[in-house]
C-alpha positions as CSV (number, residue, x, y, z in Angstrom):
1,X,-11.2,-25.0,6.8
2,X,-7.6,-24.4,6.3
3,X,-5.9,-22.3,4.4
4,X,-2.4,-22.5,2.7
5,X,-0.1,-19.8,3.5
6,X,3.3,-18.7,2.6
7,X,4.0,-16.1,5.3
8,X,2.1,-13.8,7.7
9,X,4.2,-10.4,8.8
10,X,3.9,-7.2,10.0
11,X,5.7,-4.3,8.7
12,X,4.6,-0.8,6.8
13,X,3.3,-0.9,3.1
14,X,5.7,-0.2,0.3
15,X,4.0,-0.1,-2.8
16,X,0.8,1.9,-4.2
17,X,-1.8,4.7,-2.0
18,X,-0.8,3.3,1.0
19,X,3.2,3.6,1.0
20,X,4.4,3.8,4.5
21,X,0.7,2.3,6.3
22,X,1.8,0.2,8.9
23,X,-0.6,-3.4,7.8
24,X,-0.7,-7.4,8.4
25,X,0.3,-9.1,5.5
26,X,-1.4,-12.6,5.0
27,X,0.5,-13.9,2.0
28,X,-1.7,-16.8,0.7
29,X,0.5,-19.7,-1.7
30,X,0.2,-20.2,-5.2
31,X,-0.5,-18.3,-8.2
32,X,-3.1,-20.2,-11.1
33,X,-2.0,-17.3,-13.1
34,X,0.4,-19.1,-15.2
35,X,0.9,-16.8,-18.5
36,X,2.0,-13.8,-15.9
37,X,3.8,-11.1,-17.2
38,X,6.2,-11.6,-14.0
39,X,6.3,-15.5,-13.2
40,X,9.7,-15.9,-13.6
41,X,10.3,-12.9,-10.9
42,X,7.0,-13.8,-8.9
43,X,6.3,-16.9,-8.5
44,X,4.2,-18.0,-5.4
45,X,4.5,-21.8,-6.5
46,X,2.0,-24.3,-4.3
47,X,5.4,-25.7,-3.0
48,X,6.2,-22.3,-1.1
49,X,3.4,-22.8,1.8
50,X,5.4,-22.7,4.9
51,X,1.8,-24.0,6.9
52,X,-1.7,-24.1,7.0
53,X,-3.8,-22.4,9.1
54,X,-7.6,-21.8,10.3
55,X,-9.5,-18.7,10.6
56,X,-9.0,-18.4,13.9
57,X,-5.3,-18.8,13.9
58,X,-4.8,-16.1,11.1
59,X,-7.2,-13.5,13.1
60,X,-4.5,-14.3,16.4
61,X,-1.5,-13.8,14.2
62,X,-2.6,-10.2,12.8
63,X,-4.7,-8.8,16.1
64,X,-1.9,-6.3,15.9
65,X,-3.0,-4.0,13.1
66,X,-6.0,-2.1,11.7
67,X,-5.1,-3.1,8.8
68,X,-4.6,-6.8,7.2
69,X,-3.6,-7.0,3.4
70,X,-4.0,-10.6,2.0
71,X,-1.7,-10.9,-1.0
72,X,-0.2,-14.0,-2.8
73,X,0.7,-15.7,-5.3
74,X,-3.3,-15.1,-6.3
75,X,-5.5,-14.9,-3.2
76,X,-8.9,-15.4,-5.4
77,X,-7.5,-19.3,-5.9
78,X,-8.6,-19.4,-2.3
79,X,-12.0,-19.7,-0.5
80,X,-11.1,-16.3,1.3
81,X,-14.7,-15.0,2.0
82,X,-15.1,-16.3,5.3
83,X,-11.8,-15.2,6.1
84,X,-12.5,-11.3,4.9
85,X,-15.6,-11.5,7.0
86,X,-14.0,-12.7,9.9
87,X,-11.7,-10.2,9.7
88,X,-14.2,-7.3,9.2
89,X,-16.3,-8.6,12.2
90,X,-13.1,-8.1,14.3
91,X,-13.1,-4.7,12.6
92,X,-10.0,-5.1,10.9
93,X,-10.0,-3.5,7.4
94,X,-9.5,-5.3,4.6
95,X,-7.4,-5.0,1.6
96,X,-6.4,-7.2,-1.1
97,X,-4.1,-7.4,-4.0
98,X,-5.0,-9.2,-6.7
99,X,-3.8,-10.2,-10.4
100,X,-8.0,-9.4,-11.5
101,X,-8.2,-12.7,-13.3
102,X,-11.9,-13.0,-11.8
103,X,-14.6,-10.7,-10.4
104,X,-14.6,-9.9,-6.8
105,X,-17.3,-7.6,-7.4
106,X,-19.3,-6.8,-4.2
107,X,-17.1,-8.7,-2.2
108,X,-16.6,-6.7,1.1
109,X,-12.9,-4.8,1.0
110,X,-11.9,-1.8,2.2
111,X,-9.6,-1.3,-0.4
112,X,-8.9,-3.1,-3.5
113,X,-5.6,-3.1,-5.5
114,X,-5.2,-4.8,-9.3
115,X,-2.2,-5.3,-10.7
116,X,-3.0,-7.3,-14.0
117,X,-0.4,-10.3,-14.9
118,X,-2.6,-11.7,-17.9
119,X,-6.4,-11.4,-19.0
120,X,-8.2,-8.3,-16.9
121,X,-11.3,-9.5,-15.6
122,X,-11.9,-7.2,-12.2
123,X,-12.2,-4.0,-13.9
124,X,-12.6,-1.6,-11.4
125,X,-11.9,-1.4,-7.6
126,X,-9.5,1.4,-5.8
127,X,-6.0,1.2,-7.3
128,X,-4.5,-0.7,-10.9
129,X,-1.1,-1.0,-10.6
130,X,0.9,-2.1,-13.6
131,X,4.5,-3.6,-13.5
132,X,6.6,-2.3,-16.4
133,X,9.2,-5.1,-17.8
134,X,12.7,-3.3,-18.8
135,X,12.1,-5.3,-22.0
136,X,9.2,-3.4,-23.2
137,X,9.3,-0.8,-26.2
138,X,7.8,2.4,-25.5
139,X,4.9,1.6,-28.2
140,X,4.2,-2.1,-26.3
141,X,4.0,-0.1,-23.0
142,X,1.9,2.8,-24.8
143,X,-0.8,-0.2,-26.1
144,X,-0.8,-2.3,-22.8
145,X,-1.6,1.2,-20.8
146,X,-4.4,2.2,-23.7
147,X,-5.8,-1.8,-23.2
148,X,-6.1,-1.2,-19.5
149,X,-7.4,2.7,-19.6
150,X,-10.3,1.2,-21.7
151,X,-13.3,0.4,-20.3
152,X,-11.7,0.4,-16.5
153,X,-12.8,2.4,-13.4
154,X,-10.0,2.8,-10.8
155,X,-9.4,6.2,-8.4
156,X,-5.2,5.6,-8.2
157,X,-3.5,4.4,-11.2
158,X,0.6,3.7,-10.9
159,X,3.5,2.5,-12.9
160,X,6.2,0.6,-11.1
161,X,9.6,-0.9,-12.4
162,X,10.4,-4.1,-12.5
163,X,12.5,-5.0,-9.1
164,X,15.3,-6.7,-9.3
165,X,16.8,-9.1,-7.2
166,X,19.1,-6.8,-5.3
167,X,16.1,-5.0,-4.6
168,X,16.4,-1.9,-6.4
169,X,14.6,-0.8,-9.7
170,X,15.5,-2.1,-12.9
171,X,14.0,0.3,-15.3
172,X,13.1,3.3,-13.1
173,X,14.6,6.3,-15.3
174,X,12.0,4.7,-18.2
175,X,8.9,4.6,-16.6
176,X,9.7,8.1,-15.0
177,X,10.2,9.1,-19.1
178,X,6.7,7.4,-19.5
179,X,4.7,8.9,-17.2
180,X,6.3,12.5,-18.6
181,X,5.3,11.4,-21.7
182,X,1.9,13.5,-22.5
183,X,1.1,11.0,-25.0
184,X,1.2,8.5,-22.8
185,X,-0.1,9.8,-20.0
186,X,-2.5,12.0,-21.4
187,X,-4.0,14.1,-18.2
188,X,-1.9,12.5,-16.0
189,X,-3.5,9.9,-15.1
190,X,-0.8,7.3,-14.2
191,X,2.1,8.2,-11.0
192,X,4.9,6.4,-10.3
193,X,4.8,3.6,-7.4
194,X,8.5,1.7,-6.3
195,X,9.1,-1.2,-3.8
196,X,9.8,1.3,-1.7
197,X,9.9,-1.3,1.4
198,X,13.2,-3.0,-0.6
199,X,14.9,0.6,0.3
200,X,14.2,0.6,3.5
201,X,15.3,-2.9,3.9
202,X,11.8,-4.5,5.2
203,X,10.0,-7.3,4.6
């Protein structure tokens, strides 16, 4: 079995719990989730896999870290089982970041991060992460956090702007007024996450 794959690199964590965790990043190609909230910015298109690669050959090319964070495009379009449990036998640990368009329940991660694009169907797991569009209203944002704080079960949850292509937030001073805004963030539940890699110029 191969797998497609847009790019494997090293480098430290930017976004989330983990900011500045040196990790493996297995970035797998394309992205099913096609009414995503960011597919214009984000968009991990089939035609971006760079090569395609065995088990074996993905387990050589991230030996170097504890850590290995398979990412995408949307790595749930893949067979990726065998490949987390082949990493866990070579006592990696195991994150993923996922869009939560299908269960992984009981699927064997170390650490799990949701950042929902469309329908929310993984409803729990470590972090939730939402992406705030500079287009938003403060009511739109207000619902789409209220939709996601119901019926959810996540220990870290974060708001992060909208990067642009320069690399630097778009709509940073508005989520920071969001997430001081009690009745948004009743109990302060949310915290602020950037692409904090961008700023220190890493992949």
């Amino acid at each position: 079995m191969k797998l497609p794959i847009t790019e494997i690199f090293h480098s430290l964590q930017g976004e989330g719990h983990f900011v500045g965790y040196p990790m493996a990043f297995v970035r797998l190609a394309g992205c099913s989730v096609l009414d995503c909230r960011i597919r214009k910015e984000c968009d991990e298109a089939p035609w971006k896999v760079t090569e395609h690669l065995t088990i074996d050959d993905i387990l050589e090319r991230v030996k170097r870290q504890s850590i290995v964070c398979l990412t995408g495009g949307e790595p749930t379009d893949h067979d990726i089982l065998p490949l987390i449990a082949a990493l866990r036998s070579a006592e990696h640990r195991v994150h993923m970041e996922t869009s939560g368009v299908r269960s992984v329940d009981g699927w064997p991660l170390d650490w799990l991060t949701v950042s929902p694009k469309a329908e929310l169907r993984q409803r729990s797991g470590h972090t939730l992460k939402l992406v705030v569009r500079p287009e938003w209203s403060r009511d739109q944002t207000k619902d789409t956090i209220e939709k996601l704080d119901s019926g959810t079960n996540f220990f870290h949850r974060y708001l992060q702007p909208m990067t642009q292509a320069d690399g630097t937030p778009a709509n940073l001073p508005e989520v920071v007024a969001l997430l001081l805004d009690e009745e948004i963030n009743r109990g302060a539940r949310w915290a602020l996450s950037t692409q904090a890699h961008r700023f220190w110029r890493l992949p």
